[in-house]
VMD Tcl script that builds the backbone (N, CA, C; Angstrom):
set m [mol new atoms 531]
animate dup $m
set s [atomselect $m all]
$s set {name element resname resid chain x y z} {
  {N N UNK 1 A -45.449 88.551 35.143}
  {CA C UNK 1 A -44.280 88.084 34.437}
  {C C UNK 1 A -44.568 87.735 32.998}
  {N N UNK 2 A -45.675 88.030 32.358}
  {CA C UNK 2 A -45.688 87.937 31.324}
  {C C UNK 2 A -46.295 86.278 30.856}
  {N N UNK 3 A -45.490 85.514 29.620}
  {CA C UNK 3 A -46.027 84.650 29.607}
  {C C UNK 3 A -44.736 83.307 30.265}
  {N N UNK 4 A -44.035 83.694 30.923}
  {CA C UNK 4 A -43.323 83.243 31.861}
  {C C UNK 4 A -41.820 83.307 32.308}
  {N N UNK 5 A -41.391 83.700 33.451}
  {CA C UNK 5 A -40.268 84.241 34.142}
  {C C UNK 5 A -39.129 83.514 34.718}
  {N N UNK 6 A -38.332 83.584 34.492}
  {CA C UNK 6 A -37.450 83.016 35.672}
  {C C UNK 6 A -36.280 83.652 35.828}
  {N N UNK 7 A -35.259 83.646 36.934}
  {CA C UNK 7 A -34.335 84.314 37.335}
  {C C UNK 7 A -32.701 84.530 36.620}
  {N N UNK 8 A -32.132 85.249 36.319}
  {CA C UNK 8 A -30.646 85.316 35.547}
  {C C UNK 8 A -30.022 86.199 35.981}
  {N N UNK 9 A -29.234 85.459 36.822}
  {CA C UNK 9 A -28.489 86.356 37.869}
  {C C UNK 9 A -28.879 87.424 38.349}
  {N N UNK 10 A -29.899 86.822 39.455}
  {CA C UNK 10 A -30.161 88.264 39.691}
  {C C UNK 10 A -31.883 89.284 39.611}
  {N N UNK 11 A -31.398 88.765 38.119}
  {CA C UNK 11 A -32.234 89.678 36.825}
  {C C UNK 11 A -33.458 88.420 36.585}
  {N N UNK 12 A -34.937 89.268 36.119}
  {CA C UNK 12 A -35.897 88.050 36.327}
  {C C UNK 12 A -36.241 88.354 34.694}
  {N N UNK 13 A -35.825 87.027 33.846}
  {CA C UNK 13 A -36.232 86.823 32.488}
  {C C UNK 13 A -37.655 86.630 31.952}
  {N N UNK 14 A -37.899 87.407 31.705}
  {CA C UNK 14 A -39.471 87.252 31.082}
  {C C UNK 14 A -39.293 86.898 29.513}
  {N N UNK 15 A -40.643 85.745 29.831}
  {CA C UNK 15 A -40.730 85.216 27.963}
  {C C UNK 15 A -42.330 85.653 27.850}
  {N N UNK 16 A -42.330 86.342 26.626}
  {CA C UNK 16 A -43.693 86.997 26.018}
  {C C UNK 16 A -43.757 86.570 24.728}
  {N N UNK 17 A -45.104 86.460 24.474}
  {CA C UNK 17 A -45.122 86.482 22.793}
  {C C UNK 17 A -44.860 87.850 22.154}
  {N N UNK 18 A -44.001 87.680 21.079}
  {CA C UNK 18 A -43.735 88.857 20.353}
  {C C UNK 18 A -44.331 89.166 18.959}
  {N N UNK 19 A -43.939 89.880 18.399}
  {CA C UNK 19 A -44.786 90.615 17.082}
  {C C UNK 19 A -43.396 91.398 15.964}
  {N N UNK 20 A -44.592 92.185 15.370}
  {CA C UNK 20 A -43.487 93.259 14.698}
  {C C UNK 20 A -43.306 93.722 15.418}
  {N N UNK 21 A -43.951 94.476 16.079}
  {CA C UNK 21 A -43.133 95.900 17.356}
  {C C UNK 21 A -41.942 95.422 17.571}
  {N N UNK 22 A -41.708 94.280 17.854}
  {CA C UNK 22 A -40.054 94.006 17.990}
  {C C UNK 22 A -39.288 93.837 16.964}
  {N N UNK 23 A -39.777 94.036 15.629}
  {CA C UNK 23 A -38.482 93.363 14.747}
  {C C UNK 23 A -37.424 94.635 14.786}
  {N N UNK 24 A -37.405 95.534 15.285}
  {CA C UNK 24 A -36.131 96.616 15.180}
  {C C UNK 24 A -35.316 95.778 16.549}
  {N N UNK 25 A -35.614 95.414 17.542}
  {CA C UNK 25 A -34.580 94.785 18.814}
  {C C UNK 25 A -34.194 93.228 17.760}
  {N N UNK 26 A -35.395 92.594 16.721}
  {CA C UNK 26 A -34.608 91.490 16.882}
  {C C UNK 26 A -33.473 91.786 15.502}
  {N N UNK 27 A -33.779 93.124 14.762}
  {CA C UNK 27 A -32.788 93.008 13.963}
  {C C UNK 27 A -31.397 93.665 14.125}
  {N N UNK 28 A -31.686 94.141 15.448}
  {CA C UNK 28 A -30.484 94.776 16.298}
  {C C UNK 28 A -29.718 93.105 16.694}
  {N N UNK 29 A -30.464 92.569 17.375}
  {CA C UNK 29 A -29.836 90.806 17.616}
  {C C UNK 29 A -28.937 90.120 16.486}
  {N N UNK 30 A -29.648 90.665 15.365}
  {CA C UNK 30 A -29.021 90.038 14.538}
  {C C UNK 30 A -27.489 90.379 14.095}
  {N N UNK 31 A -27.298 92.106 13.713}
  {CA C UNK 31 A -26.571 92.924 13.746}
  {C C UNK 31 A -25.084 92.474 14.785}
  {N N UNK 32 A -25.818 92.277 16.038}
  {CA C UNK 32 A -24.764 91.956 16.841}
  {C C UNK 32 A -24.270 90.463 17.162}
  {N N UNK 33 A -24.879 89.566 16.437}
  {CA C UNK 33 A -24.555 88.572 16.407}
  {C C UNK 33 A -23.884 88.292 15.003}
  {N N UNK 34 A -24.235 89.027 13.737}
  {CA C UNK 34 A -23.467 88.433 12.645}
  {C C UNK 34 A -21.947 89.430 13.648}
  {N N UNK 35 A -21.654 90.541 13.688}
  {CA C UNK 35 A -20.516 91.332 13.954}
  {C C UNK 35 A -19.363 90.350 15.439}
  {N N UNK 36 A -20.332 89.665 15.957}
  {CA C UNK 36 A -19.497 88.610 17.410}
  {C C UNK 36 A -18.637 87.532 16.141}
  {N N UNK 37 A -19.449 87.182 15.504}
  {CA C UNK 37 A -19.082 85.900 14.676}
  {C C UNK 37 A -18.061 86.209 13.590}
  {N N UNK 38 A -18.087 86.946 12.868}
  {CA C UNK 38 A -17.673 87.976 12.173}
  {C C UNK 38 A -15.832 88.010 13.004}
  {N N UNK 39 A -16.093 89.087 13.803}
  {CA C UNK 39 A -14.572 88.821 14.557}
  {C C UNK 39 A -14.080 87.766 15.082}
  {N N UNK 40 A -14.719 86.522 14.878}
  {CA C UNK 40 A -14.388 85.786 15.749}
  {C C UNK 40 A -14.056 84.701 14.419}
  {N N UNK 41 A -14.256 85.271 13.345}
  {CA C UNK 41 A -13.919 84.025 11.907}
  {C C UNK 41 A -14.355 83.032 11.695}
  {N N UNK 42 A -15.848 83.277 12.304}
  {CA C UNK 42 A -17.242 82.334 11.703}
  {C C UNK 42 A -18.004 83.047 11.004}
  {N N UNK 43 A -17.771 83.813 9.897}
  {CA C UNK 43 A -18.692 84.415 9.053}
  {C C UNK 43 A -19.283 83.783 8.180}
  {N N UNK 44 A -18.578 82.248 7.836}
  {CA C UNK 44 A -19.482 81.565 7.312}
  {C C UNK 44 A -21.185 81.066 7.738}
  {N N UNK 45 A -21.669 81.172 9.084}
  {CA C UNK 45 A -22.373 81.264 9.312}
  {C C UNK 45 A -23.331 82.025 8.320}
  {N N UNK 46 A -23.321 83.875 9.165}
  {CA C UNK 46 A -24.374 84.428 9.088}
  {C C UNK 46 A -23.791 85.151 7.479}
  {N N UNK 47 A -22.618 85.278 7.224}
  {CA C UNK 47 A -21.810 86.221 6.626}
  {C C UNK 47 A -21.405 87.583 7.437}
  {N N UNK 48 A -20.477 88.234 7.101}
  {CA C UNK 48 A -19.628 89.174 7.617}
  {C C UNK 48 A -20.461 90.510 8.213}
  {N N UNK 49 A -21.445 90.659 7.328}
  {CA C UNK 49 A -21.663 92.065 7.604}
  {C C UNK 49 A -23.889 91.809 7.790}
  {N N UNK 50 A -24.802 92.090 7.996}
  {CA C UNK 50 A -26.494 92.386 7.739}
  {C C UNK 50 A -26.813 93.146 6.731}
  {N N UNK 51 A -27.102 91.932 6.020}
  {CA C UNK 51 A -27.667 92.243 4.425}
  {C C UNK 51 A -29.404 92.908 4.671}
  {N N UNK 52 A -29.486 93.521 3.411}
  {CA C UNK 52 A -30.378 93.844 3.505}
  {C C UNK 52 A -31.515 93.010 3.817}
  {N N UNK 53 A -31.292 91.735 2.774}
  {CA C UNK 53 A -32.220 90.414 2.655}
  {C C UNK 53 A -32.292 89.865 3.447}
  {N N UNK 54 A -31.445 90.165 4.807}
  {CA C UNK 54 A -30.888 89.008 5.968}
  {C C UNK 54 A -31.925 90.065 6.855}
  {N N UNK 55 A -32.110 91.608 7.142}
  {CA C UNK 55 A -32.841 92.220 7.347}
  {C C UNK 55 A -34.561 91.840 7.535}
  {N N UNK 56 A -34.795 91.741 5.851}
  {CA C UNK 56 A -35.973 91.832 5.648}
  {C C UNK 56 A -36.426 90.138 6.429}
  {N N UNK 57 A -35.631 89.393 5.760}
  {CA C UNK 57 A -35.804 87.506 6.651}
  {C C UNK 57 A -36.458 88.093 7.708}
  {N N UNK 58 A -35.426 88.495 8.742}
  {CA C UNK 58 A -35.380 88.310 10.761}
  {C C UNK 58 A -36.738 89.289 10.450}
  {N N UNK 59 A -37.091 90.653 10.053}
  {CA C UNK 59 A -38.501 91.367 10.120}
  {C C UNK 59 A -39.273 90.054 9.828}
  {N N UNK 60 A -39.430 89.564 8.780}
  {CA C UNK 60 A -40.582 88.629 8.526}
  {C C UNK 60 A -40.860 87.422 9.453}
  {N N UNK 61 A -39.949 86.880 9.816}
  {CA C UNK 61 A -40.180 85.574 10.736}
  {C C UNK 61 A -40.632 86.196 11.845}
  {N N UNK 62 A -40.204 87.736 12.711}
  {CA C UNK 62 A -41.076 88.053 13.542}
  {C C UNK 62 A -42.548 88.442 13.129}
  {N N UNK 63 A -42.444 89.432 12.571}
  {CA C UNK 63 A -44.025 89.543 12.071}
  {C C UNK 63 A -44.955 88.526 11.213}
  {N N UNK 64 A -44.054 87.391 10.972}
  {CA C UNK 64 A -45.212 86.283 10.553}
  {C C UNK 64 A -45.556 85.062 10.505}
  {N N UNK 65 A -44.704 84.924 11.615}
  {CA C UNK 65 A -44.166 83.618 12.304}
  {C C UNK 65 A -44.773 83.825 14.066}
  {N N UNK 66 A -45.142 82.799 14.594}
  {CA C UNK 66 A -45.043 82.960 16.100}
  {C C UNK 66 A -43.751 83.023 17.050}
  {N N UNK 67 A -43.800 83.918 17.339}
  {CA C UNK 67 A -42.680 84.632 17.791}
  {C C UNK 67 A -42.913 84.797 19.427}
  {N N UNK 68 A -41.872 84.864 20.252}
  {CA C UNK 68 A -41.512 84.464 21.391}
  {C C UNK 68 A -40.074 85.335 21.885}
  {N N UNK 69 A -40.270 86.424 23.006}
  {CA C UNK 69 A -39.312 87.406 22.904}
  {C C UNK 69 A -38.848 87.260 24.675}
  {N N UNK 70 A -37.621 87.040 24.859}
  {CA C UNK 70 A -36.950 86.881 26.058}
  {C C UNK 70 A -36.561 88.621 26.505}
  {N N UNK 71 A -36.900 88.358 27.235}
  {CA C UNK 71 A -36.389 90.574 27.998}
  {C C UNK 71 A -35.702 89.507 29.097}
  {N N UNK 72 A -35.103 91.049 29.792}
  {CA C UNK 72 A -34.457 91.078 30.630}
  {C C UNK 72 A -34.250 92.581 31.244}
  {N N UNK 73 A -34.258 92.886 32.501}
  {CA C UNK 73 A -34.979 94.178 32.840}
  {C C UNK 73 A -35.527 94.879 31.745}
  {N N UNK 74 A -36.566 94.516 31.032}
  {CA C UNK 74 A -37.215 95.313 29.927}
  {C C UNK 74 A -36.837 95.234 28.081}
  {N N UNK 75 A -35.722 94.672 28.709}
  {CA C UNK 75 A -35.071 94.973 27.017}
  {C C UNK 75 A -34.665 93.218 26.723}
  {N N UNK 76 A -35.130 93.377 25.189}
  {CA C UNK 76 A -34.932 92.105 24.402}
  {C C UNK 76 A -33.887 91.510 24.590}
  {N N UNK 77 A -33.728 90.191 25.155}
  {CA C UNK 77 A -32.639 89.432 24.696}
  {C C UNK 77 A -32.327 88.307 24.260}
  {N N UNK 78 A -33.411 87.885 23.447}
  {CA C UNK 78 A -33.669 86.889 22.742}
  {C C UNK 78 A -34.921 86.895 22.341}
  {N N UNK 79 A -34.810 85.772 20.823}
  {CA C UNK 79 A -36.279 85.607 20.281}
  {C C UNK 79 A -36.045 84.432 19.789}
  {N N UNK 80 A -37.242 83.718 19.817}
  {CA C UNK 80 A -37.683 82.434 19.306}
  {C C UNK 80 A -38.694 82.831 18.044}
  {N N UNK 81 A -38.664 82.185 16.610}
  {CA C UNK 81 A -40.065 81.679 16.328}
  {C C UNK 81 A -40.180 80.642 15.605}
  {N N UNK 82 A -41.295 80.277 15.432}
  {CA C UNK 82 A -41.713 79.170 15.055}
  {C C UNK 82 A -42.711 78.815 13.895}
  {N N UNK 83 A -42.845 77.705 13.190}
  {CA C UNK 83 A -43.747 77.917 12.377}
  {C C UNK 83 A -44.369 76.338 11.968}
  {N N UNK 84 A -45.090 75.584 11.559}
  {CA C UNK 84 A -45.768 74.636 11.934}
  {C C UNK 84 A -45.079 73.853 10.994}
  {N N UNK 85 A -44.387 74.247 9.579}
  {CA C UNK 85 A -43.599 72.793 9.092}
  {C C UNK 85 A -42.061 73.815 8.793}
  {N N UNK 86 A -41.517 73.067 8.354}
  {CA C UNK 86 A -40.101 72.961 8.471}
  {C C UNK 86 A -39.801 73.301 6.851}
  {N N UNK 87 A -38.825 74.191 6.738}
  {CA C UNK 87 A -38.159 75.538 5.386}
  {C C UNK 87 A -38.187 74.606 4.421}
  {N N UNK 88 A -38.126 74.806 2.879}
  {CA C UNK 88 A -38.147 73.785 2.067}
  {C C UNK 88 A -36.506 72.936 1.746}
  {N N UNK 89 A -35.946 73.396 2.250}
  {CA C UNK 89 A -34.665 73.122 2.297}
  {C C UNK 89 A -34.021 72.063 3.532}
  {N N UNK 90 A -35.439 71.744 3.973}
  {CA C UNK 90 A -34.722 70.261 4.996}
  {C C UNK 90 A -35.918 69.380 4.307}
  {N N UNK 91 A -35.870 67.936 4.806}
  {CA C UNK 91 A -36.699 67.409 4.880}
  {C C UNK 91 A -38.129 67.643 5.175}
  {N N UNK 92 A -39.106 67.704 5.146}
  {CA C UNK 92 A -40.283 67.271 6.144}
  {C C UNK 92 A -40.518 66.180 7.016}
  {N N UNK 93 A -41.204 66.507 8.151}
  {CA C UNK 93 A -41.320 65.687 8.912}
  {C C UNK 93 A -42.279 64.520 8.503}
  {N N UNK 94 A -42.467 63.307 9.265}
  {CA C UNK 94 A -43.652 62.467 9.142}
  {C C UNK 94 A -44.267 62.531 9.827}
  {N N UNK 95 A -44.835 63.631 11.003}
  {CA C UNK 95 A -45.885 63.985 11.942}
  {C C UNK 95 A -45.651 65.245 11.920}
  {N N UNK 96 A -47.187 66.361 12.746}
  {CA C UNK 96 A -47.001 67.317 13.072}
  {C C UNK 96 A -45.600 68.233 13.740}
  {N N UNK 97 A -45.758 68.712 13.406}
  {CA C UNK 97 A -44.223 69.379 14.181}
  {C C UNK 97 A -44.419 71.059 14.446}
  {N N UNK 98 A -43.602 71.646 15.453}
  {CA C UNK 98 A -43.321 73.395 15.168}
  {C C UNK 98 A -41.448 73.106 15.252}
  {N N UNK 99 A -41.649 74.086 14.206}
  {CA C UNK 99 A -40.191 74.288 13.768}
  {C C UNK 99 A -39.366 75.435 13.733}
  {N N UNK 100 A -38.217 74.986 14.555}
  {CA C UNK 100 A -37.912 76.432 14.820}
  {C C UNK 100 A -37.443 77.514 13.697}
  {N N UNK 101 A -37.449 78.308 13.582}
  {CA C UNK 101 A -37.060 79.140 12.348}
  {C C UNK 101 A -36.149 80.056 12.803}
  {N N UNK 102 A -35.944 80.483 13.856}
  {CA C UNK 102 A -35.094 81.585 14.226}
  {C C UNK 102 A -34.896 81.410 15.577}
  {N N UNK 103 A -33.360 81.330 15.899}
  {CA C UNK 103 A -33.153 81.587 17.719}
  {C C UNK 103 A -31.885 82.745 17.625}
  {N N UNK 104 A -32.272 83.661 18.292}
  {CA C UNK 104 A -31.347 84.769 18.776}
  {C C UNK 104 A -31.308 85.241 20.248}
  {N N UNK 105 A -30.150 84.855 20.425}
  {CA C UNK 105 A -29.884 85.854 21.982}
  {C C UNK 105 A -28.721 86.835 21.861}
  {N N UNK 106 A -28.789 88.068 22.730}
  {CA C UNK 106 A -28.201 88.697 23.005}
  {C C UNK 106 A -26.990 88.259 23.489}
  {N N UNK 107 A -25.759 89.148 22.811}
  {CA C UNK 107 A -24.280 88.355 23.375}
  {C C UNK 107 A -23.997 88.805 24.877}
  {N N UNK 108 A -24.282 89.746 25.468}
  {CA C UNK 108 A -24.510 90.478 26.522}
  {C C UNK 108 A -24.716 89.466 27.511}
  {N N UNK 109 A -25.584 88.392 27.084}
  {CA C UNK 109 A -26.656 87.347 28.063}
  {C C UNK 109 A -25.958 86.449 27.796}
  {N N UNK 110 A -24.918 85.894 26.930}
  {CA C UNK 110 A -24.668 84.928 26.823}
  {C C UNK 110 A -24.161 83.785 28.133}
  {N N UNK 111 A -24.241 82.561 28.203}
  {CA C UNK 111 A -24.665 81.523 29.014}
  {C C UNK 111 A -25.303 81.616 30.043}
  {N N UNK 112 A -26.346 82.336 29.941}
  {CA C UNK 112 A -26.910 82.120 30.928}
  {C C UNK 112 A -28.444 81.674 30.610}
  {N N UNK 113 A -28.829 81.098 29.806}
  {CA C UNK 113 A -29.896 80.297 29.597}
  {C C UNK 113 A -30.968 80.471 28.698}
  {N N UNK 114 A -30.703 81.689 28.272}
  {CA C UNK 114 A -32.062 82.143 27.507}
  {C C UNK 114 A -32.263 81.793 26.223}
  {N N UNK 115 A -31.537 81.218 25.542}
  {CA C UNK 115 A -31.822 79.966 24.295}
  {C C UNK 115 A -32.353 79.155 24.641}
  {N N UNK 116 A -31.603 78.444 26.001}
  {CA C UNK 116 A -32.790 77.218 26.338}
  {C C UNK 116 A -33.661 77.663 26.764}
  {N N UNK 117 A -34.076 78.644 27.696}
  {CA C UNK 117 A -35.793 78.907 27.956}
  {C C UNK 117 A -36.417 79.115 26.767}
  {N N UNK 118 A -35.890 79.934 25.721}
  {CA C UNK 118 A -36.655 80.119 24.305}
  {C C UNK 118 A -37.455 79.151 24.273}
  {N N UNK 119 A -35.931 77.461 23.595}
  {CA C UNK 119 A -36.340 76.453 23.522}
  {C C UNK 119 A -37.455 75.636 24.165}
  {N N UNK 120 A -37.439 75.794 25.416}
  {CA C UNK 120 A -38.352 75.385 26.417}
  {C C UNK 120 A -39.775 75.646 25.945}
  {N N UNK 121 A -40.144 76.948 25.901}
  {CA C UNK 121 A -41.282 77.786 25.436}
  {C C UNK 121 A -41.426 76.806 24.266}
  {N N UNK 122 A -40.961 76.666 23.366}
  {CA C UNK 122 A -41.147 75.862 22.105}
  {C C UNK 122 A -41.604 74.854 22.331}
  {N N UNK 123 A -40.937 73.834 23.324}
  {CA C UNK 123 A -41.406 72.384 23.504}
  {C C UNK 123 A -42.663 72.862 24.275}
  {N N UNK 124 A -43.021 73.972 25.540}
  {CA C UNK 124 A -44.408 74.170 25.794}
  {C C UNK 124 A -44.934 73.913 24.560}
  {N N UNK 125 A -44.989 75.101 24.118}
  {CA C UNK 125 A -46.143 75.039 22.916}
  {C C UNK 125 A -46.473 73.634 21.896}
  {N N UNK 126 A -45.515 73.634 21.938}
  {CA C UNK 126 A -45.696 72.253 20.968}
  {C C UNK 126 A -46.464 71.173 21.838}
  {N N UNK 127 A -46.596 70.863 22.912}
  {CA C UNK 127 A -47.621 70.345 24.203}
  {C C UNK 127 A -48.628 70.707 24.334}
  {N N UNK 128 A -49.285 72.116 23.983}
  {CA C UNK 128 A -50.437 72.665 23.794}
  {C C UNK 128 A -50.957 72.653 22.710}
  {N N UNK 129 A -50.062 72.755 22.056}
  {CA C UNK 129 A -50.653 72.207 20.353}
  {C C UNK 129 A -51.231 70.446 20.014}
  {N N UNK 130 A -50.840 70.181 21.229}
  {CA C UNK 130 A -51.047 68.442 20.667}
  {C C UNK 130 A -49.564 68.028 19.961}
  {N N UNK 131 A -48.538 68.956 19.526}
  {CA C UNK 131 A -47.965 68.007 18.167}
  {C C UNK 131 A -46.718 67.725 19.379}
  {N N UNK 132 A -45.979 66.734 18.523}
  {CA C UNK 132 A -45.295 65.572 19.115}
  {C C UNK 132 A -43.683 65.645 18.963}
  {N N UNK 133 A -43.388 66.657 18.071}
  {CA C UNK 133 A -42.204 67.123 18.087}
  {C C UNK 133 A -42.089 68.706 17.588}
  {N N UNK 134 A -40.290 69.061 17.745}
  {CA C UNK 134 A -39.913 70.269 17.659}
  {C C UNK 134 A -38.865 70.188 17.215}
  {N N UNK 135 A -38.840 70.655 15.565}
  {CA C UNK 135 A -37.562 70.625 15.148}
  {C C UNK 135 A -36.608 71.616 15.031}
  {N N UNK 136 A -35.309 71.897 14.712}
  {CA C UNK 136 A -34.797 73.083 14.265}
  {C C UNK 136 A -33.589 72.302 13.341}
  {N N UNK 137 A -33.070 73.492 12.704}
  {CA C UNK 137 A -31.974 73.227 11.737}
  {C C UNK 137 A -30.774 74.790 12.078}
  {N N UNK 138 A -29.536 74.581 12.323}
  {CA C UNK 138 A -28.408 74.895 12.665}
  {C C UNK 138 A -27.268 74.976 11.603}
  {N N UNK 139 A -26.628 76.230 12.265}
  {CA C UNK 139 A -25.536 76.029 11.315}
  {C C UNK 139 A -24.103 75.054 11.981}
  {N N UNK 140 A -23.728 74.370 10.738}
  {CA C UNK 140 A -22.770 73.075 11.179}
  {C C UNK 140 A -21.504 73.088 10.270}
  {N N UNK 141 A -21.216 74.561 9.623}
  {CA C UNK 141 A -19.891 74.257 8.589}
  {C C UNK 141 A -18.620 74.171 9.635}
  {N N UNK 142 A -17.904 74.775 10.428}
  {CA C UNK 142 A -16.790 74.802 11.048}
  {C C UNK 142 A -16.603 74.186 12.098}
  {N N UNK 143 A -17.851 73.630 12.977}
  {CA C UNK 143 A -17.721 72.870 13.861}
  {C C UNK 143 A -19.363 72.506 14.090}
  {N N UNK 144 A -18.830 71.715 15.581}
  {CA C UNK 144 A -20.201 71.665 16.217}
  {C C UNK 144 A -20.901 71.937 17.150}
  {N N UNK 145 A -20.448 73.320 17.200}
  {CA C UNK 145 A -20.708 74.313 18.807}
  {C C UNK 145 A -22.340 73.643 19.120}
  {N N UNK 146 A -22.811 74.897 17.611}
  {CA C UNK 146 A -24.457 74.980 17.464}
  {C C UNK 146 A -25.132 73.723 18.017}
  {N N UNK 147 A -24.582 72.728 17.013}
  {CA C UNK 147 A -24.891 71.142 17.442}
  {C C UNK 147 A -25.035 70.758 19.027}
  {N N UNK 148 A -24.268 71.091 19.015}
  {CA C UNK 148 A -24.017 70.339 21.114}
  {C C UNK 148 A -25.060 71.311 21.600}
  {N N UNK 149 A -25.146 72.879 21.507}
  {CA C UNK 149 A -25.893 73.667 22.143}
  {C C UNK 149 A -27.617 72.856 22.270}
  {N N UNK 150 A -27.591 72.199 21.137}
  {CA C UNK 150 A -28.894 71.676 20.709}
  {C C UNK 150 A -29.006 70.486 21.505}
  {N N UNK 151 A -28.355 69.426 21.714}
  {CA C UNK 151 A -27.789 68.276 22.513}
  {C C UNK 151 A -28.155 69.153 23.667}
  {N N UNK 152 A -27.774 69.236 24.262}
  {CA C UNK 152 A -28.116 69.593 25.589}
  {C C UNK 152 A -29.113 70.406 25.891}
  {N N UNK 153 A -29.759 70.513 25.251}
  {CA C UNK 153 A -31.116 71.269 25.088}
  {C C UNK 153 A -32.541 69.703 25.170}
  {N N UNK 154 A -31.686 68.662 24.749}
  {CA C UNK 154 A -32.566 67.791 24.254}
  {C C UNK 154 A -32.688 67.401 23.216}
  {N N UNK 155 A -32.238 67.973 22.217}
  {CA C UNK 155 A -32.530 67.562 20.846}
  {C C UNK 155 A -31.665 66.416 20.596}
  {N N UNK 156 A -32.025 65.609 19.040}
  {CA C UNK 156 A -31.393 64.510 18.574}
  {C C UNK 156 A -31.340 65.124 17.404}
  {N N UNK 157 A -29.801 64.719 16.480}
  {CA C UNK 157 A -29.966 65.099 15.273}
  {C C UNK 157 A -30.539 64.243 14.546}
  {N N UNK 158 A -30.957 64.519 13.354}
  {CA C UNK 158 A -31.534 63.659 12.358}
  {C C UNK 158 A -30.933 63.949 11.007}
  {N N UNK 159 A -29.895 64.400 11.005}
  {CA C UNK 159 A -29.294 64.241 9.187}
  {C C UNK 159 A -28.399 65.552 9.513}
  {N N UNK 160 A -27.652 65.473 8.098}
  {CA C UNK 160 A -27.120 66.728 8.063}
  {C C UNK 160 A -27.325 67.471 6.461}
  {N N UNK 161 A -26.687 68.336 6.074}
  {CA C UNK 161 A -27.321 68.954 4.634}
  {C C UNK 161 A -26.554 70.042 4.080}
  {N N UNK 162 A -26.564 69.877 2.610}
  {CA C UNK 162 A -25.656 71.514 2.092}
  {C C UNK 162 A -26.503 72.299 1.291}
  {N N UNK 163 A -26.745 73.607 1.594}
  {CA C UNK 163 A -27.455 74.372 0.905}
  {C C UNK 163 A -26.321 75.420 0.251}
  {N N UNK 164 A -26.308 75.550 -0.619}
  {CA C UNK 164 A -25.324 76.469 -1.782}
  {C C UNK 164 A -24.402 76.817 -0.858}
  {N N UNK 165 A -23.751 75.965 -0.934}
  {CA C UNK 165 A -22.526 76.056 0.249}
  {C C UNK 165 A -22.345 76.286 1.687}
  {N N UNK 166 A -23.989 76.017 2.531}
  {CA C UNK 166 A -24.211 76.341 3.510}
  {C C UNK 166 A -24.501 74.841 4.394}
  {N N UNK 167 A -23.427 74.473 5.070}
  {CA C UNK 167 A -23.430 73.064 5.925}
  {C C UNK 167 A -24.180 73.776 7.644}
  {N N UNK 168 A -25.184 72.348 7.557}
  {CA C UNK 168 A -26.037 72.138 8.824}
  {C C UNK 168 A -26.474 70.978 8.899}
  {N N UNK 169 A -27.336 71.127 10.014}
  {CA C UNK 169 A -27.393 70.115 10.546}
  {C C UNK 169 A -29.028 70.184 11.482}
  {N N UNK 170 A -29.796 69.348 11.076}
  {CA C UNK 170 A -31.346 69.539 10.972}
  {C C UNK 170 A -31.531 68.627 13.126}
  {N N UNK 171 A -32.064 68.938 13.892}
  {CA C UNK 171 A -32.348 68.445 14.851}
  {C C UNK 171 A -33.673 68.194 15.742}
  {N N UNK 172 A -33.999 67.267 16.490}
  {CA C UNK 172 A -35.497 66.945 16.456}
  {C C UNK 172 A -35.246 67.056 17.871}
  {N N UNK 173 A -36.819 67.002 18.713}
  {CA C UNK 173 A -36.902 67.077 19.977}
  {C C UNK 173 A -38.304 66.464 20.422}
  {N N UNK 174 A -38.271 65.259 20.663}
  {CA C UNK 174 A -39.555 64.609 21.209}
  {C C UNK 174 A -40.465 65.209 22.259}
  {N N UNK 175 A -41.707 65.776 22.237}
  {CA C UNK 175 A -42.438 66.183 22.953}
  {C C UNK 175 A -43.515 65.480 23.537}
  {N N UNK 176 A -43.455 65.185 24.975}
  {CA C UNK 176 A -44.703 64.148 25.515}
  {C C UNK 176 A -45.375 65.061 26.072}
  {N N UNK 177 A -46.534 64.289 26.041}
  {CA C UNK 177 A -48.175 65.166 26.548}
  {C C UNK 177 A -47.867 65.432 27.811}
}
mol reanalyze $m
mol bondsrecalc $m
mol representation Tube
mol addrep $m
């Protein structure tokens, strides 16, 4: 099962560490997640359409970031990665931390868990690492879907923030040994 499995309807979710070899599935993720949001008149999020730059981002955080890829009979449906401090555009932490940098799932999969296993994988690691938390930062302009998704994941928020017109909302997750 890889670097660990569990069941979705059915279907048995495998979480692996990922690489470049995947950045074409995760920039397909992306594709189909700005286009869900997009029709649905949250383009403030990602924006309307996959920029080139929005492209090259999702390639780089897989290939240079620790990265974490959810399948499902074989094929990608989600990715995690992570990276040891947090974008210059939030705070820093006052202890070690891994921070999330990217969560994508497939709309296909949607509720059925594989953000939070991502997540999960994250708080592993961050347990094997020794460090003591796991942060991420969300988008928070139109509501607070993202937010709650995070809440019930475990997280606590810790502030909120505007980047050139881009409202979020930064969230922490205590990790015990």
């Amino acid at each position: 099962m890889g670097d660990g499995g569990r069941e979705e309807a059915g279907r048995v979710v495998v979480i692996r560490r990922g690489g470049a070899a995947d950045a074409a599935a995760v920039r397909r993720l992306m594709a189909v997640a700005v286009r869900w949001l997009a029709e649905r008149g949250r383009s403030a999020q990602w924006g309307s359409e996959v920029t080139p730059e929005r492209e090259e981002q999702v390639t780089t955080f897989v290939r240079d970031h620790e990265a974490w890829v959810a399948e499902v009979d074989g094929a990608v449906a989600g990715v995690l990665t992570l990276t040891p401090e947090s974008p210059d555009y939030v705070p820093g932490a006052t202890e070690p931390e891994l921070y999330v940098r990217l969560l994508l799932t497939d709309r296909e999969h949607k509720g059925r868990g594989i953000g939070a296993a991502l997540l999960e994988r994250a708080v592993e690691r961050a347990r094997e690492e020794g460090v003591g938390v796991v942060r991420v930062d969300c988008f928070a302009g139109l509501d607070d879907r993202l937010v709650d998704f995070y809440r019930g994941c475990g997280f606590v928020e810790q502030g909120r923030f505007e980047r050139r017109g881009w409202r979020g909302c930064v969230l922490a997750r205590r990790v015990e040994p």
